[in-house]
C-alpha positions in Angstrom: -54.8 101.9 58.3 -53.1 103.3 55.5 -49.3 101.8 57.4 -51.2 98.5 57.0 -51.9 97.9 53.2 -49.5 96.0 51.2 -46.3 98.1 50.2 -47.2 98.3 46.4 -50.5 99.9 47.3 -49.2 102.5 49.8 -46.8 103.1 46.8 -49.7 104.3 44.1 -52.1 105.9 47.0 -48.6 108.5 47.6 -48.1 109.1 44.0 -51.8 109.5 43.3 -52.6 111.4 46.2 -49.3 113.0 45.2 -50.9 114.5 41.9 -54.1 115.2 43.6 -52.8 117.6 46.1 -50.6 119.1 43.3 -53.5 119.8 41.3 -55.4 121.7 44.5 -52.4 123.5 45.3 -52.9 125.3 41.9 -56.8 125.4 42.5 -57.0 129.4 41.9 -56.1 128.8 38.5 -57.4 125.4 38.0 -60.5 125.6 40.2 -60.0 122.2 41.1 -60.4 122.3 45.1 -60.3 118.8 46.7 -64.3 119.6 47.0 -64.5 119.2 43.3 -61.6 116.7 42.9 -63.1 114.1 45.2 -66.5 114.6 43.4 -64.8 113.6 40.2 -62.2 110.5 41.5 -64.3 109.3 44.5 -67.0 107.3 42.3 -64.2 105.6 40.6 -61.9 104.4 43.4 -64.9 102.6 46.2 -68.2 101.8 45.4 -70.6 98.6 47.4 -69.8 95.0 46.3 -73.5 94.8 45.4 -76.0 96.6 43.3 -77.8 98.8 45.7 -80.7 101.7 44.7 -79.8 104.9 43.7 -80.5 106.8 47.1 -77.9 104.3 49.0 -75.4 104.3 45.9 -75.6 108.3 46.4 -75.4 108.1 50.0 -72.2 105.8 49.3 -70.8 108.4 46.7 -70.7 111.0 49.2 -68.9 109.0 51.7 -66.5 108.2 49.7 -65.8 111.7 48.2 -65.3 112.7 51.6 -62.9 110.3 52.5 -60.8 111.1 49.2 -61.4 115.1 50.0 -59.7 114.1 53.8 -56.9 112.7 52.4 -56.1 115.3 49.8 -56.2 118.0 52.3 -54.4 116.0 54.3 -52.1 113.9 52.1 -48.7 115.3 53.8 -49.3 114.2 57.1 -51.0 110.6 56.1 -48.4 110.1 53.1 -45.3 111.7 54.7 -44.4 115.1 54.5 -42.3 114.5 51.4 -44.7 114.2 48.9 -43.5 116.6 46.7 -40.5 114.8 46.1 -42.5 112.0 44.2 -41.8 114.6 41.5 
């Protein structure tokens, strides 16, 4: 999927999953795992179309903060093992 999204947008997903993954590689001093990463981005990158109630918007959350969890753990195989380089 991610080979399939306009150029541009593969673009920003490297360099943000690019800082992510940065920031857990440091997580004994940070404390910023991807757990606690995607708990923090996640709400603000998907969310539904449509206002839903609170127990599906929290079921959604948690999707989501999975999915962004995945792909900082695994940003150097999805991204390309060069990620680093971005910096």
């Amino acid at each position: 999927l991610v080979n399939q999204l306009p150029e541009a947008n593969l673009i920003l997903l490297r360099h943000l999953f690019g800082v992510l993954h940065h920031i857990e590689q440091n997580s004994g001093v940070n404390q910023m795992n991807a757990f606690n990463l995607a708990l923090c981005i996640a709400p603000n990158m998907l969310w539904l179309p449509s206002p839903t109630g609170p127990e599906e918007e929290s079921k959604s959350t948690k999707k989501v903060a999975l999915l962004v969890q995945f792909l900082i753990e695994n940003s150097g195989e999805i991204f390309g093992g060069d990620i680093a380089s971005l910096f």
